[in-house]
C-alpha positions in Angstrom: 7.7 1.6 37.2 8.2 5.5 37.0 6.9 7.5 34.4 8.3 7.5 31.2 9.8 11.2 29.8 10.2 12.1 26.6 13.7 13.8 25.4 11.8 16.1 23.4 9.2 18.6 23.8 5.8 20.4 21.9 8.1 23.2 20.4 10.6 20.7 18.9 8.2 18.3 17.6 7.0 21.6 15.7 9.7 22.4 14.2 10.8 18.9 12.5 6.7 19.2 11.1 7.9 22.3 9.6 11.0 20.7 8.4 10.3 16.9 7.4 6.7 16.0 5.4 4.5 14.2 7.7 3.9 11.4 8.8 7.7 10.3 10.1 8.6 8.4 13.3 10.6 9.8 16.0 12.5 7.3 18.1 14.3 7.7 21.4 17.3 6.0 20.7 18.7 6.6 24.2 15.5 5.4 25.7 15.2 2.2 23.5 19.2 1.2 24.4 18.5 1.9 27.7 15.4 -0.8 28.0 17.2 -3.2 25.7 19.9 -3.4 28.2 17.8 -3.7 31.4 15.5 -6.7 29.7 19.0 -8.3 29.1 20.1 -7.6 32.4 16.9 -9.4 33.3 17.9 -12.6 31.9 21.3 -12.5 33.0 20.8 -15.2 35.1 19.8 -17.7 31.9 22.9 -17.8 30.2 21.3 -19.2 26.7 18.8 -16.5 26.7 19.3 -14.0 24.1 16.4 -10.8 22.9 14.9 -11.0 19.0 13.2 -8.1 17.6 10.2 -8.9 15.0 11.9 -7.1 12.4 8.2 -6.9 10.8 6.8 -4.7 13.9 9.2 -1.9 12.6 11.6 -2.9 9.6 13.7 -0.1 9.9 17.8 -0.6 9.3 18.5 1.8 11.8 16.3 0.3 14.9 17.6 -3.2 13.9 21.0 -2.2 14.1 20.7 -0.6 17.1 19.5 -3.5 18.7 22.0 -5.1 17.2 24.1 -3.2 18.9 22.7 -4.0 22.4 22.6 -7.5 21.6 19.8 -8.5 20.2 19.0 -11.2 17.1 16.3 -10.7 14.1 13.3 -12.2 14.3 12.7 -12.0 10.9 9.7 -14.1 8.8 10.5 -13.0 5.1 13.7 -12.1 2.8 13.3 -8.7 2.9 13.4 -8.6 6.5 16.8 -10.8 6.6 18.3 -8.3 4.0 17.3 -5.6 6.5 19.2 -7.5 9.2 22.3 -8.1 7.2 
């Protein structure tokens, strides 16, 4: 598997610590869409297969929907994490 580049470099990650309090989380959206759709082109073959995220490995609205977006379910193991999904 090739390397893995970041879309961002040392002089932005600077400037969003100047801007937003640390800690925060910076996702690659791109990058995450990108290797949600190649594990579902993996599984192409298995037509019943379908991708769930543990919602409580990162319960964040915006990742879940993402995923949502690429095809993925919830995996989800409390009410909280369900509302999240919805």
């Amino acid at each position: 598997m090739p390397a893995y580049t970041l879309p961002f470099d040392v002089s932005l990650i600077e400037r969003l610590v100047g801007e937003y309090p640390t800690p925060f989380y910076l996702y690659d959206e791109a990058g995450i869409r990108r290797r949600a759709r190649q594990l579902l082109e993996a599984f192409a073959w298995n037509a019943g297969f379908r991708e769930y995220f543990a919602v409580k490995a990162a319960p964040n609205p915006h990742l879940v929907a993402m995923l949502r977006d690429e095809g993925c379910g919830g995996d989800c193991s409390s009410v909280p994490e369900l509302v999240i999904c919805q």
